[in-house]
C-alpha positions in Angstrom: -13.5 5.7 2.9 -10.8 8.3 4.8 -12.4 10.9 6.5 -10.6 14.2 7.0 -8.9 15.5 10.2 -11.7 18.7 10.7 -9.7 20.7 11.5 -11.3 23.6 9.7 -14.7 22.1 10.3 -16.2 18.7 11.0 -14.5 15.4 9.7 -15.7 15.0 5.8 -15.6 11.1 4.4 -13.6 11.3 1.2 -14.9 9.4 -2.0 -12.2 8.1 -4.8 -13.0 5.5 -7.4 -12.7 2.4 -6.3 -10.8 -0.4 -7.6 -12.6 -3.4 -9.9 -14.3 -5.8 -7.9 -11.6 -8.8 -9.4 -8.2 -6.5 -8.3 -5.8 -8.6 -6.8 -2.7 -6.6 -6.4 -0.7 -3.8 -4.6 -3.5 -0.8 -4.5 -2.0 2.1 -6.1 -1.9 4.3 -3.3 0.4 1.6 -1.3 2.3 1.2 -4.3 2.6 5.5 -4.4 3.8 5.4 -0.7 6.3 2.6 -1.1 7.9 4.3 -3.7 8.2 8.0 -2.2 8.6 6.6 1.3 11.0 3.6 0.4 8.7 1.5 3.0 9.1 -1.6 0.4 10.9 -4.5 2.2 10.6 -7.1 4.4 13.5 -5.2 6.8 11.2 -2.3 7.2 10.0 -1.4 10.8 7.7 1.4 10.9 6.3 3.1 13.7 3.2 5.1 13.9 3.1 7.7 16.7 -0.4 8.8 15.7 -4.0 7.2 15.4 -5.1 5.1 12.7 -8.3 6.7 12.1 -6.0 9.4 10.1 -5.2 9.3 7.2 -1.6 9.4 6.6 -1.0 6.8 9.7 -3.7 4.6 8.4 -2.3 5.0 4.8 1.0 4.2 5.7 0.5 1.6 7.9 -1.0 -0.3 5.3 1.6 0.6 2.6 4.4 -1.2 5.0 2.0 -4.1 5.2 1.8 -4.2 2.0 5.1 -4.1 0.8 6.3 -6.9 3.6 7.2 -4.9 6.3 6.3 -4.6 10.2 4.0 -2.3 11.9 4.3 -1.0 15.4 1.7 1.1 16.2 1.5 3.3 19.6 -1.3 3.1 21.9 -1.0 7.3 22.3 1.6 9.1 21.7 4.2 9.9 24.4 7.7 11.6 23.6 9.4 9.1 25.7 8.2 6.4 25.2 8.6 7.1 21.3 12.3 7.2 21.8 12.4 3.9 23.6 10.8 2.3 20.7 13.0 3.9 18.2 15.9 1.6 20.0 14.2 -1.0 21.0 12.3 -2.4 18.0 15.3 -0.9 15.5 12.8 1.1 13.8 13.7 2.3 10.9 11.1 4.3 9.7 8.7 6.2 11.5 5.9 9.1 11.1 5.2 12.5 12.9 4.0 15.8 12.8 5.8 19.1 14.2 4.1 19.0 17.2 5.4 15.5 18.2 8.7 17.0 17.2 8.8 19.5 19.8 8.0 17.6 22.5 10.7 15.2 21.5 12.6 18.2 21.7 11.3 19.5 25.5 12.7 15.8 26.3 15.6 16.0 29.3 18.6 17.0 27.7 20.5 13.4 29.2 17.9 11.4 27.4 18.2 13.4 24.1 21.9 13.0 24.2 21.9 8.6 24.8 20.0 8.5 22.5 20.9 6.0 19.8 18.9 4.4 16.8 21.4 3.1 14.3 18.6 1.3 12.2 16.3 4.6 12.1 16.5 6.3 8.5 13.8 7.6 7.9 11.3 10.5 9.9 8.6 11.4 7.2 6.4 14.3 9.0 3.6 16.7 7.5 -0.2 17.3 8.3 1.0 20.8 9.5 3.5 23.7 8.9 7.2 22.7 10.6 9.3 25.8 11.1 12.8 26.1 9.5 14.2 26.5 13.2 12.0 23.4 14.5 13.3 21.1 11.0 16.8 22.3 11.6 16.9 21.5 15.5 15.6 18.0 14.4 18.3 17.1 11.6 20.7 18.4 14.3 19.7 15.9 16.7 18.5 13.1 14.5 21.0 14.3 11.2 19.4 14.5 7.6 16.7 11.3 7.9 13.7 13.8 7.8 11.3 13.5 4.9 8.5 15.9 5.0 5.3 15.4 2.7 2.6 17.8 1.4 -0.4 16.3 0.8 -4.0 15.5 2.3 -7.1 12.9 3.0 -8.5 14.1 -0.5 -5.1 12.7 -2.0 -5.4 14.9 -5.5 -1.5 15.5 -5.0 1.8 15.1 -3.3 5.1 16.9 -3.1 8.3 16.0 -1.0 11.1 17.5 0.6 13.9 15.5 1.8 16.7 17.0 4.5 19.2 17.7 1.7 16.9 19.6 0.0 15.2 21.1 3.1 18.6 22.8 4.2 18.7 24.5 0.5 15.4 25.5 0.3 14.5 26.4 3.9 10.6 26.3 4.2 9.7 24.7 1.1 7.5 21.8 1.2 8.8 20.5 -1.7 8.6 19.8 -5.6 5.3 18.3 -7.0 5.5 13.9 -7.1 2.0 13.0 -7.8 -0.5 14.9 -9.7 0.3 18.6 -11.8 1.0 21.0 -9.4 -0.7 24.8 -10.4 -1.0 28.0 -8.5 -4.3 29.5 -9.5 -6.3 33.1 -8.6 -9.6 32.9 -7.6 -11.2 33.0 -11.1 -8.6 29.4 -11.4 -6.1 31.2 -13.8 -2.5 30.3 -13.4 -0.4 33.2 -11.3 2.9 33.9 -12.2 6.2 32.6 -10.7 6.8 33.7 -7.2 3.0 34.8 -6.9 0.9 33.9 -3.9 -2.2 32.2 -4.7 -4.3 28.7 -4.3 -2.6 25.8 -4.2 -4.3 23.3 -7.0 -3.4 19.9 -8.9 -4.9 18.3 -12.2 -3.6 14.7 -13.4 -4.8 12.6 -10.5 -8.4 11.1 -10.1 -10.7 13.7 -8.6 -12.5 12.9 -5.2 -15.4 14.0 -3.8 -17.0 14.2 -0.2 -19.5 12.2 0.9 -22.9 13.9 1.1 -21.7 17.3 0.7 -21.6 18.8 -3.0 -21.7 22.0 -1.9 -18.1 20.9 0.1 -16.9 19.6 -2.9 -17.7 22.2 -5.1 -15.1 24.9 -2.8 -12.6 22.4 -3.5 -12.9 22.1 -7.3 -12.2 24.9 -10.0 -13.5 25.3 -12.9 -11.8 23.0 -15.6 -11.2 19.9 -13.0 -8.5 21.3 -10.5 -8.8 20.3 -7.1 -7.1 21.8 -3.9 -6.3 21.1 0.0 -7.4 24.8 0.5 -4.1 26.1 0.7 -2.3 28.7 -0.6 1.2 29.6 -1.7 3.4 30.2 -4.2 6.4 28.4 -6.3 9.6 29.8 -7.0 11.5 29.9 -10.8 12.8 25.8 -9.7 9.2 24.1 -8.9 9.8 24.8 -5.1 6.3 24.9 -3.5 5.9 27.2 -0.2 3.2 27.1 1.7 1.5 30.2 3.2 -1.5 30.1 4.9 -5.1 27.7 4.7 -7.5 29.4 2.3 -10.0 29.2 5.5 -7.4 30.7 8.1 -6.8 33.2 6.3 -7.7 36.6 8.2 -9.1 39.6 6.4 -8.4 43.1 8.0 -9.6 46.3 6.3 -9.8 44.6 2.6 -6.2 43.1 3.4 -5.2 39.6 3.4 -3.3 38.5 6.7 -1.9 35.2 7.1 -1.7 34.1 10.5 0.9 31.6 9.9 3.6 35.1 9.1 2.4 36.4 12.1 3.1 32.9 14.0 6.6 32.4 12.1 7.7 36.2 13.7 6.6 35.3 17.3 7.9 31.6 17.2 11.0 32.9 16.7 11.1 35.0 19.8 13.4 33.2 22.5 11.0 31.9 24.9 8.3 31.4 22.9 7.3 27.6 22.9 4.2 27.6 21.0 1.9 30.0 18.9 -1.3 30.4 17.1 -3.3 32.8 15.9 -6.7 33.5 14.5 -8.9 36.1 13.2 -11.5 38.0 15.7 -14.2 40.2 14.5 -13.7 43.5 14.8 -16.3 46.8 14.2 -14.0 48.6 12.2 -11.6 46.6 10.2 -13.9 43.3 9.8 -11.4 40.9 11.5 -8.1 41.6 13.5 -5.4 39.0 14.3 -4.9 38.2 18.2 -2.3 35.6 18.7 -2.0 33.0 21.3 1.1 31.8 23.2 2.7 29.0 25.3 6.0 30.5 26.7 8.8 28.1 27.6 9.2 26.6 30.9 10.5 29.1 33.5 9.9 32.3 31.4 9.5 35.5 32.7 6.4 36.1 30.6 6.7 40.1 31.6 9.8 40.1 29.5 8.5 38.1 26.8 5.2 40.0 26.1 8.3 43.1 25.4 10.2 41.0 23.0 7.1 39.9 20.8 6.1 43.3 20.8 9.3 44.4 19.4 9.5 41.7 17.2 5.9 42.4 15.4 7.1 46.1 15.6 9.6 45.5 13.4 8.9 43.0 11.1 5.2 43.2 10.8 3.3 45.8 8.5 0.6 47.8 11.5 -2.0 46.0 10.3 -0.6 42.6 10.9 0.2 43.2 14.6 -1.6 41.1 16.9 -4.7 43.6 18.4 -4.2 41.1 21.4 -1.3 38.7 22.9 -2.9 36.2 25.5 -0.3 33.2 27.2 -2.2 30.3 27.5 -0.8 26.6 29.0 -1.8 24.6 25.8 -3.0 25.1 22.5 -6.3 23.1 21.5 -4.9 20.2 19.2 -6.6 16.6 17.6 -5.1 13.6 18.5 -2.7 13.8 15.8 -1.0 16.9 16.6 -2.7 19.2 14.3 -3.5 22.1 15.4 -7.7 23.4 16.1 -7.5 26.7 15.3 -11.4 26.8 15.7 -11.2 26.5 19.3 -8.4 29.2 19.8 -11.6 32.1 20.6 -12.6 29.5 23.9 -9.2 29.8 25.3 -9.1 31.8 29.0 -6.0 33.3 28.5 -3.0 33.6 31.9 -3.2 37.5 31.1 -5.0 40.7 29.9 -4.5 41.5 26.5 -1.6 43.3 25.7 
């Protein structure tokens, strides 16, 4: 039994069906990730960056197993030392999440530039939201091996993006691969085309969580659809974008305000390493949206509070704007690189609100 990352809330143990007692063959969900992945062969190396208590690593790991291949699996992760393994052990496929990718990136700019992996073809990533600039920087440096995956410890669906298709549909997670994809209102009626709404999938065994119906029950719709507790929206071509988690989702003065707009606007500030940001209550709206960020190296963080401000000026309705800007060193993250925006409200920010 997988248990979830919690980040949203505590770790919840996943229940599927299990497989008949006298089953001797590939179990299907290997069989799934061999296929999407190509991870089928005896020439496969795969390195995991992240712990094997999650999910995906676990998943995958076991899927290379089973389809002949060789496992290297990293003690903890450590950009460097990643790199080295790349080349050493001729990886050729490996695993991440965006977070690992920008400290590959923060890497000297020598070791970036020797390095060489020939046999490395694939980098599948997910688990949380990679920025078009942060994919791009990536396929610059590595070229067009990136495969990025939508999916999640409940495993009800998939969908898949590969670099070629990334570059044409910038911030797109991809088209559906495993289940029926559906974007659904809150009363689980289909939206139209190009409307924002939850995430869902039908045609894949349902699971539930183990010990907590009333857990299960906010992931299940009426008439058997399931959900991650996402939401976003598919354009006229079966592109799904993501917007926001159902339970990040920030609600100021009866409006809906998805950090992860607000975090797309700042992130693209130069100077702006890292952001997050999270709802805060608030007497007279319900909630506001205070954002947290880790400034590049060397940054005159005077100059940068200016430039976010002018950037959520102009490209953020007034009540989207950030009621407060804190720079922090770090941003509270698992093991896995996923971000815990729980614990954003304990951070002691560098400097008075703005």
């Amino acid at each position: 039994m997988m248990y979830t990352s919690g980040t949203t809330g505590a770790p919840k143990g996943v229940i599927r069906p299990l497989l008949p007692p006298e089953w001797r063959g590939t179990p299907p969900f290997a069989a799934d990730l061999i296929t999407l992945f190509g991870i089928g062969g005896s020439d496969v190396r795969y390195l995991s960056t992240a712990p094997l208590y999650h999910a995906a690593p676990l998943r995958t790991a076991l899927a290379v197993t089973a389809g002949g291949g060789t496992v290297h699996v990293m003690d903890r992760f450590d950009a460097a030392t990643a790199l080295d393994l790349l080349e050493a052990e001729a990886i050729t496929h490996s695993q991440w999440v965006p977070a690992m990718f920008q400290r590959l990136l923060a890497l000297p700019d020598e070791r970036r530039q020797r390095f060489s992996a020939p046999a490395h073809r694939t980098a599948i990533h997910g688990a949380a939201p990679c920025t078009v600039a942060l994919k791009q920087a990536m396929i610059d440096w590595w070229g067009p091996i990136l495969l990025e995956y939508y999916s999640g410890s409940e495993g009800v669906g998939l969908t898949l993006i590969d670099s070629h298709e990334a570059l044409a549909h910038p911030g797109s997670v991809g088209r559906v691969r495993k289940g029926r994809l559906h974007i659904v209102d809150d009363d689980g009626r289909e939206k139209p085309i190009g409307e924002t709404g939850l995430v869902c999938f039908s045609g894949v065994a349902p699971f539930a969580y183990h010990r907590a119906p009333e857990k299960t029950a906010t992931r299940t719709l009426p008439g058997g659809l399931q959900t991650f507790g996402d939401l976003g929206h598919v354009d006229a071509d079966g592109w799904l974008f993501l917007t926001d988690r159902q339970d990040d989702m920030i609600i100021s003065g009866g409006v809906n305000v998805y950090p992860q707009e607000i975090e797309a606007v700042i992130g693209a500030v130069d100077g702006v390493w890292e952001c997050a940001v999270a709802g805060i209550d608030d007497a007279q709206f319900g909630e506001r949206p205070v954002a947290f960020v880790v400034p590049r190296r060397g940054a005159d963080t005077a100059a940068l509070r200016e430039a976010i401000q002018q950037a959520v000026d102009e490209q953020l309705g007034r009540i989207k704007r950030p009621d407060a800007l804190h720079f922090v060193d770090v941003l509270p993250r698992s093991p896995i690189g996923k971000l815990l925006r729980r614990h954003l409200h304990s951070l002691v920010s560098r400097d008075s609100p703005a």
